[in-house]
C-alpha positions in Angstrom: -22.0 -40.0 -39.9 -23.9 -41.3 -42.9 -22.9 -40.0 -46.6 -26.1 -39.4 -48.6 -25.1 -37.7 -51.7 -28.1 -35.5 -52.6 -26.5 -34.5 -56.1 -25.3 -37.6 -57.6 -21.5 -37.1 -59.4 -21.4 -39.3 -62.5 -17.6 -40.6 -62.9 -17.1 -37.6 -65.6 -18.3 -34.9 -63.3 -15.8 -35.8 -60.8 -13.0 -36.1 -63.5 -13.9 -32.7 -64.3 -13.8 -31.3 -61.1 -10.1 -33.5 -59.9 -7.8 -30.4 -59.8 -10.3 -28.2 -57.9 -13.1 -28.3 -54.7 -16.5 -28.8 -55.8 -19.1 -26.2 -56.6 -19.5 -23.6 -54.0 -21.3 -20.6 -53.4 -21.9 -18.3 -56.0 -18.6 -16.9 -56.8 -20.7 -13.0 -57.3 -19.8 -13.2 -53.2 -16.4 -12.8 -53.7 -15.8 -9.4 -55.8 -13.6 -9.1 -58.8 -10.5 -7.3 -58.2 -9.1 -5.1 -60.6 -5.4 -4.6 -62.0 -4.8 -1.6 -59.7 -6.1 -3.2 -56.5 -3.3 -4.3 -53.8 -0.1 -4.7 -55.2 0.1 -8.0 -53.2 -2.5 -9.5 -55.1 -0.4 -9.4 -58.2 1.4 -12.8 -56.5 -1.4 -14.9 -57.0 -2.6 -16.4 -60.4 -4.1 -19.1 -62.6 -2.7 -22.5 -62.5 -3.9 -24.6 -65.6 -3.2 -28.1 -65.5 -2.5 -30.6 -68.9 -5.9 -32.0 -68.5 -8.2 -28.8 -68.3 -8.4 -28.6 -64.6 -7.3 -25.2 -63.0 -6.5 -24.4 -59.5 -5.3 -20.9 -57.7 -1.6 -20.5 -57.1 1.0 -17.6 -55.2 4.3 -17.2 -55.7 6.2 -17.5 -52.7 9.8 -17.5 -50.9 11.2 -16.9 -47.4 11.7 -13.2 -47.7 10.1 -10.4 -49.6 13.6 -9.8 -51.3 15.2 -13.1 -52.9 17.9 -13.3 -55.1 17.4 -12.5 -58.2 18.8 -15.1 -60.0 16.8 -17.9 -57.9 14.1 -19.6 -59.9 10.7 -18.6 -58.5 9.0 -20.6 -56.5 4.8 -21.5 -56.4 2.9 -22.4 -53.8 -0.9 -24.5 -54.4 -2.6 -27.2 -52.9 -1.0 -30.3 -52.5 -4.4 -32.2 -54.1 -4.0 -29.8 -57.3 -0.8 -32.1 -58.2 -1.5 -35.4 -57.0 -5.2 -35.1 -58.1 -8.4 -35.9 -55.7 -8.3 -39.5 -55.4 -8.6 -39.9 -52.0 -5.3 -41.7 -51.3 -3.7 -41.6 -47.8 -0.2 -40.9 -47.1 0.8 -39.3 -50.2 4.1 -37.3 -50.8 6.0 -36.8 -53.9 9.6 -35.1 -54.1 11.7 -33.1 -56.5 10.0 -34.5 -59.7 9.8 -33.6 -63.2 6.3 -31.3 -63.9 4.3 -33.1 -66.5 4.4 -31.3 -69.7 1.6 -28.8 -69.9 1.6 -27.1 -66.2 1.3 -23.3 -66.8 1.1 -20.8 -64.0 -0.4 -17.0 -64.9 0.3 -14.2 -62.0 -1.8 -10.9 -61.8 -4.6 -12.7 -62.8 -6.9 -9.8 -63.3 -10.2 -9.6 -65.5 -8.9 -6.2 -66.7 -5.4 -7.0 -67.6 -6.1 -9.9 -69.9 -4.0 -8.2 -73.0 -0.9 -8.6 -70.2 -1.0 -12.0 -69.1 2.1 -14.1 -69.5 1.7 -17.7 -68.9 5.3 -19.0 -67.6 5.6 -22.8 -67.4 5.5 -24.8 -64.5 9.7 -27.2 -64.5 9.7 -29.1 -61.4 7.2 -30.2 -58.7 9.4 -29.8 -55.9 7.2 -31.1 -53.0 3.3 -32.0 -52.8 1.6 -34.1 -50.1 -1.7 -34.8 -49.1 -0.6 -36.7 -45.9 -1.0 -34.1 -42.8 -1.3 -31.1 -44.8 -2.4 -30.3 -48.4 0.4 -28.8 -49.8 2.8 -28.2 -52.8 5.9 -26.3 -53.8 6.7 -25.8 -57.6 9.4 -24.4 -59.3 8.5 -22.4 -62.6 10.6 -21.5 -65.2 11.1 -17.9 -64.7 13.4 -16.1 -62.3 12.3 -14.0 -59.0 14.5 -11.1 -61.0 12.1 -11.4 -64.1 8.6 -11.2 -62.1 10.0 -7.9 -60.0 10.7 -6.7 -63.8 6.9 -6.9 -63.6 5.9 -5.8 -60.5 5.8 -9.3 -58.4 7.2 -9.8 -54.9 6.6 -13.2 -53.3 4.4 -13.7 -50.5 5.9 -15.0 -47.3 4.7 -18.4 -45.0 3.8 -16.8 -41.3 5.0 -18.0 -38.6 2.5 -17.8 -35.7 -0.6 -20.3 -35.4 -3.9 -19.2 -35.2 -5.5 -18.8 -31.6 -9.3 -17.9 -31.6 -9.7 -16.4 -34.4 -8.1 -14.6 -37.0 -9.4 -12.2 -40.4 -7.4 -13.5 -43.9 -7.6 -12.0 -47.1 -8.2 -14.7 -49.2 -7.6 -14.1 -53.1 -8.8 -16.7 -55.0 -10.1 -17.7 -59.0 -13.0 -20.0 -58.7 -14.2 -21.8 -61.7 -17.2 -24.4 -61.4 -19.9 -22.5 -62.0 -18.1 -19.3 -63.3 -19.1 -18.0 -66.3 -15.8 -18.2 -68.8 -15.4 -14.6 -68.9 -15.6 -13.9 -64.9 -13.0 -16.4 -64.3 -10.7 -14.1 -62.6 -9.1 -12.9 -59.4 -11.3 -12.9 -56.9 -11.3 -11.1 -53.0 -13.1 -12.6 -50.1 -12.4 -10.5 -46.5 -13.2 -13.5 -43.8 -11.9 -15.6 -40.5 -10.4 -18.3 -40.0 -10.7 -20.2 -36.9 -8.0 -22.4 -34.3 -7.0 -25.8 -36.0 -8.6 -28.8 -35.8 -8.0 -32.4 -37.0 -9.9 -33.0 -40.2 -10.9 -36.3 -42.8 -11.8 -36.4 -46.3 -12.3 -40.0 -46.9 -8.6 -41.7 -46.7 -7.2 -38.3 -46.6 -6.3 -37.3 -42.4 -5.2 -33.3 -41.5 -3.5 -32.6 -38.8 -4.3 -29.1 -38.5 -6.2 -27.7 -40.5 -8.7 -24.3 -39.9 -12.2 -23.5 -40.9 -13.1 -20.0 -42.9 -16.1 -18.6 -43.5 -14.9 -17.3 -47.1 -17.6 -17.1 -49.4 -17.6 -17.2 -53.3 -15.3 -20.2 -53.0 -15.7 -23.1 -55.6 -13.8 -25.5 -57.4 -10.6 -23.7 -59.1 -10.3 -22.0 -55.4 -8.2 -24.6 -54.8 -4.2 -23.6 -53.7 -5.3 -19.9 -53.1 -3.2 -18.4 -50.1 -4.7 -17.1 -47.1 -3.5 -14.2 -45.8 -3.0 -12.1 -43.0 -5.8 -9.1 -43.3 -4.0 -7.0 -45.3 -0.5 -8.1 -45.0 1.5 -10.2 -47.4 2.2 -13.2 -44.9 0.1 -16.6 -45.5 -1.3 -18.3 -42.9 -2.6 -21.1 -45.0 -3.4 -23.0 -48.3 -7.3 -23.5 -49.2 -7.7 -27.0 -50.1 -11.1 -28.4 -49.4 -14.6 -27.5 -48.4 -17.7 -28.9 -47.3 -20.4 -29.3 -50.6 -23.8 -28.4 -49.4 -24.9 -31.0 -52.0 -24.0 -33.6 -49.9 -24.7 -34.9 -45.8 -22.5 -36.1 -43.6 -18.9 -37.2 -44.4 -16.7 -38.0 -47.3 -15.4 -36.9 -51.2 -15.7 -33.2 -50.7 -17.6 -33.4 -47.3 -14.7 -32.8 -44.9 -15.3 -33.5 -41.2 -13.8 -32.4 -38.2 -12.5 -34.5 -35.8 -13.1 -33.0 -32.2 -14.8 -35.1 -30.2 -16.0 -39.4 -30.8 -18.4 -38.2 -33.7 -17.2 -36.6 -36.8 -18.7 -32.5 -37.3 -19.6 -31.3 -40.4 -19.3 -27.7 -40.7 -22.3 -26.4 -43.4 -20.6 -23.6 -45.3 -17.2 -24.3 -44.3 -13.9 -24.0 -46.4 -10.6 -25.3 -45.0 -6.7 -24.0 -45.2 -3.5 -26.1 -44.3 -1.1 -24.4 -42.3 2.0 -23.1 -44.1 4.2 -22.9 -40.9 5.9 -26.5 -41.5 7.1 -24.9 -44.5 9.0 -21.4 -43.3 12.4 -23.6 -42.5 12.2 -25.3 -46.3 11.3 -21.5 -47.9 14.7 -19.9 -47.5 15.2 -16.0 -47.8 17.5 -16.4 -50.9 15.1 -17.7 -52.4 16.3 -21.0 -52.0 14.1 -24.7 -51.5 15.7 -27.3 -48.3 12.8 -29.2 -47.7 15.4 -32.2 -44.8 12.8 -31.1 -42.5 9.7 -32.0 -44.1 8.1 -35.7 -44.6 9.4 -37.4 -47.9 6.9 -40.0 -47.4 9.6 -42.8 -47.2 8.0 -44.1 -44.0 5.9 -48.0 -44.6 3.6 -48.2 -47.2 0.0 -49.7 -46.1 -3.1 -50.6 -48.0 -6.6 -51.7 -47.4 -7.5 -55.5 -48.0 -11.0 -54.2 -46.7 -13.2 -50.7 -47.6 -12.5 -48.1 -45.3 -16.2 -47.9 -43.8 -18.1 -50.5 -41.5 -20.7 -51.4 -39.2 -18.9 -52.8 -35.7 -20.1 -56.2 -36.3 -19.6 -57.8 -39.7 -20.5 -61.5 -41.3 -17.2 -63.2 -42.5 -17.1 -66.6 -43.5 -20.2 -66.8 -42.3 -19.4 -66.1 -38.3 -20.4 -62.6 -36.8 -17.0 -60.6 -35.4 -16.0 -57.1 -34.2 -15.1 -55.2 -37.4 -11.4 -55.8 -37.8 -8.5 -52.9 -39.5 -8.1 -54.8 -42.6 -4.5 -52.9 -43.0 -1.5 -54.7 -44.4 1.8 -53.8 -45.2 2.6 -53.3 -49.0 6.3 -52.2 -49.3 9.8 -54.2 -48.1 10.0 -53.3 -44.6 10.7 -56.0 -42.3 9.6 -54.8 -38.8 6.7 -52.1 -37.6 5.4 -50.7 -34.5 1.6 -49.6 -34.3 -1.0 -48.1 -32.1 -4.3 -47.1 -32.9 -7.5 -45.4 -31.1 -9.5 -42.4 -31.7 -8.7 -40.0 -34.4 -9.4 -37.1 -32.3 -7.2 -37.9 -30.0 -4.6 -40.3 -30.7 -0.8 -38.3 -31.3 0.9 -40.7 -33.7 4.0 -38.6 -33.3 4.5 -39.2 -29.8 6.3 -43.1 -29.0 3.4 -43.5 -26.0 1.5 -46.9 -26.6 3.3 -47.9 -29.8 3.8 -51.9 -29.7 6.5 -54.2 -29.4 8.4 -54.2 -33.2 6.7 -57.1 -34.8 7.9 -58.7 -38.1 6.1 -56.9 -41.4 5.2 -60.0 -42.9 2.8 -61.5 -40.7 0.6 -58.7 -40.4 -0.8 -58.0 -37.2 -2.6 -55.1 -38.5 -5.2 -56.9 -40.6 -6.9 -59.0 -38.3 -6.8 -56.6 -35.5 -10.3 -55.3 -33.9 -10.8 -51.9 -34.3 -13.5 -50.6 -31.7 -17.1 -51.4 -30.4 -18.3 -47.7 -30.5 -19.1 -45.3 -33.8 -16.6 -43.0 -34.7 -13.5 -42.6 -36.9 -10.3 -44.5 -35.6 -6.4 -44.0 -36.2 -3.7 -46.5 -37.1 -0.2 -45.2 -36.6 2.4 -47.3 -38.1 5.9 -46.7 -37.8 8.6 -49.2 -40.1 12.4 -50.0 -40.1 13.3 -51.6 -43.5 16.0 -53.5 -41.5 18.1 -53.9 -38.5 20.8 -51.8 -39.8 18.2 -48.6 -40.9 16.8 -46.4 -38.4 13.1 -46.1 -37.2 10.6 -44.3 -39.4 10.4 -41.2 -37.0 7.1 -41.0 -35.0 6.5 -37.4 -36.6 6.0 -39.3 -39.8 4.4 -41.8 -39.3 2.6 -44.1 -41.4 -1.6 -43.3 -40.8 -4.6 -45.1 -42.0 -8.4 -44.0 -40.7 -11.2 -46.7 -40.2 -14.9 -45.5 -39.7 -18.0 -47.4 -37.8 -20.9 -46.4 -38.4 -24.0 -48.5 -37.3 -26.4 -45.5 -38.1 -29.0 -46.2 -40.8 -29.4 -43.3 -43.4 -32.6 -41.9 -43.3 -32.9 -40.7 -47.1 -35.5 -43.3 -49.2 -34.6 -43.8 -52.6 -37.6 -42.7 -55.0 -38.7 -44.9 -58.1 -40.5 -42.9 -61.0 -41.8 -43.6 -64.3 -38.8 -41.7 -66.7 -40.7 -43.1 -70.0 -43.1 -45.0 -71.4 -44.5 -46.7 -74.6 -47.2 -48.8 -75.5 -45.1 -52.2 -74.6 -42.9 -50.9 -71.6 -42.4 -48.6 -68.6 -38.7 -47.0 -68.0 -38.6 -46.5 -64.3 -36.1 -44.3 -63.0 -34.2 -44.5 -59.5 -33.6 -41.8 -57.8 -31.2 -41.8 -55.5 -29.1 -40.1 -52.9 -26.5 -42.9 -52.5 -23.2 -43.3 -54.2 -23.7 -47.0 -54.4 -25.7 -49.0 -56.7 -29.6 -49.3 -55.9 -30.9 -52.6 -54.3 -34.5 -53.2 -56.0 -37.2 -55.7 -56.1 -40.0 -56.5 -58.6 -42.8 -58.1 -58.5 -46.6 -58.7 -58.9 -48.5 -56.2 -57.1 -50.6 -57.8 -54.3 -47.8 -60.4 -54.1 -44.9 -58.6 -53.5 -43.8 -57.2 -49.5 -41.5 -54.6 -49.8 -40.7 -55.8 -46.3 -39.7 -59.0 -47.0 -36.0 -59.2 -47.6 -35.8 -61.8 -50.2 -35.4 -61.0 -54.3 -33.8 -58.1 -53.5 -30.9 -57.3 -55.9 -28.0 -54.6 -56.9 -29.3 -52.4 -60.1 -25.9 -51.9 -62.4 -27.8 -48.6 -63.7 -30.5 -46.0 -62.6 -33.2 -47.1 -65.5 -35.2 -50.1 -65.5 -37.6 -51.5 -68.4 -40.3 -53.7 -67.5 -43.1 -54.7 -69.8 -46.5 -53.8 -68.9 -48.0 -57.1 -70.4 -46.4 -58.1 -66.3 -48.4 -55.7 -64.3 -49.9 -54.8 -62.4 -46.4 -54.3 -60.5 -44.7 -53.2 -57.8 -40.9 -51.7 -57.4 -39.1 -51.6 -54.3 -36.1 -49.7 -53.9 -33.7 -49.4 -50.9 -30.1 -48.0 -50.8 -27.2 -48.3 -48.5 -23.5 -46.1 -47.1 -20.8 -47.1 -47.2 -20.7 -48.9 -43.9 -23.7 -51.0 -45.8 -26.2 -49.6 -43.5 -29.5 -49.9 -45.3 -32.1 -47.1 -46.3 -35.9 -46.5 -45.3 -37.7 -48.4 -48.8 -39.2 -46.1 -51.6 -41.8 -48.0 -53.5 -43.6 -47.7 -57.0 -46.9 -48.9 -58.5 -47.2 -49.5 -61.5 -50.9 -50.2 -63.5 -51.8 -50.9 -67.2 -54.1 -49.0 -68.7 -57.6 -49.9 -68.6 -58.8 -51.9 -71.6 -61.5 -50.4 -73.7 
């Protein structure tokens, strides 16, 4: 399950890209759909966030008809409000929008002279914990958008056995050019729902399409039912071909002890947990849905690791490293295989133990590779009831003992008559490891001198060589690359 990152994201590009998925296909895949194409279409716009970023949005309620007078509701991807970082068990309520949220509908190249930008008032639910999902409530009513020939779409009931064909409108971005930035059609399937991971981030069901043309800004669009006005889903992620194995924007299934990684992949959330909160008046109840008021964990360790690790200088099973952050005075837990543990049913949970010795942190998680659940349920105090197993509190752990197979590659970027600039390339998110030394004294082998490079360059005089650079790399479970080496001779003296 090792990461190698074969495009390397600087911190900017990935700013950039934090309200939408990465680059995708060529959006050309996905035609341009014009102002007198489906009237269902006209539902679905442009969502522009304060900060630049843009995702795809729908407007929705629990009936084709809603009153009126109700303000109209938007439907997008739970990431496009919270943002990427990959933090688990996140849900925000009935908030205040931050200033600068605009939503356009009928987001078609050929109607640009007719686009109406209405403003985006409350963010009335998003979550990234099960689902990636959010409600917002814009500033316009359900009576004003019919004025312009808008009718919500409306959440589907039925789940998705085998397979089924969506309509999936959508406005990529990332790699777009400016003026092609526009509603967009892909005709696909979508397949049965699986269990899925991005990093800290753990879907419950979520189901693969084969829609093409999608790329960052795709983000939020609605899948539909092949030519029908009920969704069946949210897109929210996809799997970067730029990048191997799992991790930030390289979902992987969950179906079996090793993670899956489906090349060309894009992945909806289920709306169906939403059709009792999406009222036919128009109206939001959201009782049934997680607040996110269940225990709040964190890490005191990475999220990665081998199944053995050195602490304190003694070799020991790799342990959870989870603690409880919050107030809550007692917890139950259980914890196996992602695939297959149910957190929501009360089989195997433990005694309640008291929050503030922390069981959780020095707990062993597993001898065997593969991506492991921690369900955690809390009860602030004897008087309040049980966080519900439904919501329960989840944190992922991954062993991986695998070494990447990807070797780091040294070259000469520069040069001058004093100095060589060497240049690492790598396909690792984490720093380089290098050595440097005299040429015929120097094992690349040998495991000593090594050290982390803070940057990519190196200068090293040529008045030292002839040298030699060695250069590994590592995952994030700190499993170590195959070496890539560089020689490096003066010139010849005249």
């Amino acid at each position: 399950m090792t990461r190698n990152v074969t495009a390397r994201l600087s911190r900017w590009s990935l700013i950039l890209l934090s309200l939408g998925l990465a680059s995708g296909v060529a959006a050309a895949e996905a035609p341009l759909l014009s102002s007198a194409s489906d009237a269902r279409f006209r539902a679905v716009g442009l969502i522009d966030a304060p900060d630049g970023g843009t995702c795809t949005g729908a407007i929705v309620a629990g009936s084709e008809s809603p009153y009126g007078s109700r303000p109209a509701l938007l439907l997008t991807a739970g990431h496009c409000v919270l943002g990427r970082e990959l933090v688990p068990n996140q849900v925000l309520v009935d908030e205040a929008a931050p200033s600068g949220y605009r939503f356009t509908p009928a987001y078609f190249q050929d109607a640009q002279a007719v686009h109406r930008p209405v403003g985006v008032e409350r963010i009335l639910y998003a979550t990234t914990k099960g689902m990636d999902i959010a409600v917002l409530r814009l500033s316009v009513s359900y009576g004003d958008l019919a004025a312009t020939g808008i009718t919500p779409l409306v959440p589907s009931a039925p789940g998705i056995i085998g397979t089924l064909p969506v309509d999936l409108p959508q406005i990529p971005a990332n790699d777009v050019p400016l003026d092609e930035r526009f509603l967009r059609l892909s005709t696909c399937e979508a397949s049965e729902p699986v269990r899925l991971f991005e990093g800290e981030r753990f879907f419950l069901r979520e189901s693969a399409t084969d829609c093409t043309g999608v790329a960052g800004g795709s983000s939020g669009s609605p899948v539909l039912r092949r030519g029908t006005s009920q969704i069946v889903g949210v897109l929210g992620t996809m799997v970067d071909p730029r990048f191997d194995g799992c991790g930030f924007d390289r979902p992987c299934e969950l179906t079996g002890r090793q993670p899956f990684s489906r090349v060309g992949a894009s992945y909806l959330s289920l709306v169906a947990p939403l059709r009792h909160a999406l009222l036919a008046s128009g109206d939001w109840n959201p009782q049934w849905l997680d607040t996110g008021s269940g225990v709040a964990l964190q890490r005191t360790i990475g999220q990665y690791t081998r199944s053995e690790v050195v602490e304190e200088g003694e070799v020991s099973p790799a342990r959870w490293g989870i603690v409880v952050s919050d107030d809550t005075r007692w917890i139950r837990y259980k914890h196996g295989d992602a695939s297959t543990t149910d957190c929501a049913s009360l089989d195997g949970y433990s005694a309640p133990a008291l929050a503030r010795e922390q069981p959780m942190d020095r707990l062993p998680v597993g001898p065997a590779e593969g991506v492991y659940a921690m369900c955690v349920l809390g009860q602030l105090d004897i008087d309040n009831d049980w966080q519900s197993p439904e919501r329960a509190s989840v944190m992922l752990r991954v062993i991986d003992d695998t070494a990447p197979t990807a070797t780091p590659r040294p070259s000469v970027h520069n040069e001058s008559d004093a100095a060589w600039i060497v240049k690492i390339h790598s396909p690792y998110v984490s720093p380089p490891i290098v050595k440097v030394g005299r040429l015929h004294a120097t094992d690349c082998n040998d495991e000593g001198n090594y050290r982390e490079l803070p940057s990519l360059f190196l200068s090293l005089p040529k008045s030292k060589g002839p040298l030699r650079v060695c250069v590994k790399g590592s995952d994030e479970a700190g499993n170590v690359s195959p070496v890539g080496t560089l020689h490096l001779l003066p010139p010849a003296a005249d």
